[in-house]
C-alpha positions, 0 to 999 in steps of 0.5 A: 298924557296927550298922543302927541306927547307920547309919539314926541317921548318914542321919537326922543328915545328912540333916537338917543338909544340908537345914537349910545348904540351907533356912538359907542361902536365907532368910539369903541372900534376908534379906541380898541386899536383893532381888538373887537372883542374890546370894541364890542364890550364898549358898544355893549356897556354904553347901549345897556346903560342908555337904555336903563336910563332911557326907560327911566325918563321916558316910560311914565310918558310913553311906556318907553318901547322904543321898539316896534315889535314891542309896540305890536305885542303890548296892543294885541294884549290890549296896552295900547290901541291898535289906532295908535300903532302907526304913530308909535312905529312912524315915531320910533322908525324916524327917531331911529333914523336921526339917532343915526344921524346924530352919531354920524354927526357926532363923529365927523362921519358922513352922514348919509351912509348904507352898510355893507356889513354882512350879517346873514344865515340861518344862526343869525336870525336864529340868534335874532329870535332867541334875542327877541324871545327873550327881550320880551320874554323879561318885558312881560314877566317883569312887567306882571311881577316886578314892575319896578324892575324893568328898566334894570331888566331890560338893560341887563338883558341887552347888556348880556344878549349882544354876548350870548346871541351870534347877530349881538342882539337887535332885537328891534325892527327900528333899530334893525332899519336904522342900523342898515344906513351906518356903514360902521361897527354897529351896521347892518348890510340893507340885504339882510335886515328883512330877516332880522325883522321878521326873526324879531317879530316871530320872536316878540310874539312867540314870548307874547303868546307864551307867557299870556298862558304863563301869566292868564291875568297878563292883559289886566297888566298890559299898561305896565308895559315897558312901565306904567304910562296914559292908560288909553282913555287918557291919550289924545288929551281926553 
């Protein structure tokens, strides 16, 4: 599989995650007449579901991270190489973006907007590293054990995570970002993603290092993340 194909599947699946988790919080917040905890459940389902599928149909192409910090923890167990790692970023941070725009479009929003929804202090990024602990806690056990599995268990680990987690489960440095331009139910104030991002990364790597001592033989596996794809011999069409 080329890498150009590869940046081409994070960039598309990327951008359709965040237009089901932008898409769904308006649709949700339009149709809960004022109840959130019903707007939530609808933003919740909707991205849990997106994401299963979207792993199914983009993670024989490009290992489906759709994440940055995913990205970084699969090339320092040797999945990807480290040259690869800023298209894979570039690719998922302006797939992000468009998947904003989409949903912004789609609902006859402005589309250029900034968030002004607070979402700061210490349990919210607290929550931010327990979500992503976890997120690549199941990547990497699944991944070494139960491969077939993955898609399932990341879904579902998303789907249970925007209700066990106070800041609803970012989990994502892209999806973080893109979020901070949608003045809507799934935003983010621009003031406070940075700390999501660095409670997401300390997250993503604290799982990493964990359940490398957890599964030593990890690294041989490291392909498998989010599911089997190009091994790295196979990109840039050789």
């Amino acid at each position: 599989m080329t890498f150009a194909r590869r940046l081409a599947a994070e960039l598309l699946g990327t951008a359709l995650l965040l237009a089901a988790v932008v898409g769904s919080g308006i649709m949700g917040e339009r149709l809960s007449g004022g109840n959130v905890a019903i707007a939530l459940l609808a933003n919740t389902l909707a991205t849990g579901a997106t994401l299963v599928t979207l792993i199914f149909t983009f993670g024989a192409i490009s290992g489906a991270h759709f994440n940055p910090a995913v990205t970084l923890a699969d090339a320092s167990q040797g999945g990807i190489g480290w040259r690869e790692v800023p298209g894979y970023i570039a690719a998922q941070t302006a797939g992000a973006m468009l998947g904003v725009w989409a949903a912004h479009l789609m609902f006859a929003e402005p589309v250029l907007q900034v968030s002004h929804r607070v979402r700061a202090g210490g349990a919210q990024l607290f929550s931010e590293f327990i979500a992503t602990f976890g997120l690549l806690s199941v990547i990497w056990g699944c991944g070494r054990l139960r491969t077939e599995a993955v898609p399932f268990a990341v879904g579902l680990y998303i789907t249970g995570a925007y209700w066990f987690t106070a800041s609803t489960s970012f989990a994502n440095p892209a999806v973080t970002l893109a979020r901070s331009f949608t003045n809507t139910f799934a935003g983010i104030r621009p003031a406070d993603a940075p700390g999501f991002m660095a409670a997401q990364l300390a997250g993503a790597f604290a799982a990493t290092f964990l359940f490398r001592w957890l599964a030593p033989s990890l690294p041989e596996q490291a392909r498998d993340v989010v599911v089997p794809h190009a091994p790295k011999e196979a990109a840039h069409g050789r």
